[in-house]
N, C-alpha and C positions, 0 to 999 in steps of 0.2 A: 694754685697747687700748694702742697705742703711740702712732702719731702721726696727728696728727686734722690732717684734710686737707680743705680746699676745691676739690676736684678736680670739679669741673662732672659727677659722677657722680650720677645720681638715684638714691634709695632704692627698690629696685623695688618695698618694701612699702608705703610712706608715701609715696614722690613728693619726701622734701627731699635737699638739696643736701648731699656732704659725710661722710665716713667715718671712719674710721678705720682703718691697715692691722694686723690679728692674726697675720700669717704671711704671708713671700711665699718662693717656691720657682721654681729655676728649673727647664724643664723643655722636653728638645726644641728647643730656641733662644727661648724663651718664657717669661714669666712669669707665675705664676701667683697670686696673691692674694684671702688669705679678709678679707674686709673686714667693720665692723660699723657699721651707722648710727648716727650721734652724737645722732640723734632719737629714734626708734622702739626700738633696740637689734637689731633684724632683722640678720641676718648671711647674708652672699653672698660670690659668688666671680667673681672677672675673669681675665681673662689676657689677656695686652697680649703683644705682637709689635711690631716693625719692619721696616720695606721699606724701600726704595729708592727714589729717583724716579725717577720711570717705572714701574712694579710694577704698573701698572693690572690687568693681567690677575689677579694673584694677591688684589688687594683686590676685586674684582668676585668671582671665587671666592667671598672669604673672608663677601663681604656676601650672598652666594645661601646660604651655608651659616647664619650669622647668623637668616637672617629663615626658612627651613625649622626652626631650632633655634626661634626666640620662638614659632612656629605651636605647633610640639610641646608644650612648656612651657603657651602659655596651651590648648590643648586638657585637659592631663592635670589644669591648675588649675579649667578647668570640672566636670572631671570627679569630682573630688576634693571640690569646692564640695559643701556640705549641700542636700538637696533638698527642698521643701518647700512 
């Protein structure tokens, strides 16, 4: 890991506060970053962007698109889940 950050990021695995960033690339106008929990050691990925203000329309977008992605995600992690 590189540098360990208190970035009010939750751990999606574990729930704590706080990362670390393994790689970040930009890409598109965007960034992308594979991050690792300083907890759990679970590893994820963000991408951060910036607007404008005023940009409402493009962040409404981006938060519809957002919350179709978490459905998909916690679907295929039900899905994935052991059954038993």
């Amino acid at each position: 890991m590189t540098k360990a950050t208190g970035d009010g990021l939750e751990c999606p695995a574990c729930g704590q506060d706080g990362s670390g960033v393994t790689n970040s690339r930009v890409y598109n106008g965007t960034i992308h970053r594979r991050r690792q929990c300083r907890s759990c050691g679970h590893r994820y990925s963000t991408v951060e962007t910036h607007f404008r203000p005023g940009d409402a329309e493009t962040i409404a977008h981006l938060q519809e698109r957002v919350a179709k992605l978490t459905k998909a995600v916690a679907a295929f992690l039900d899905d994935e889940s052991p059954k038993g």
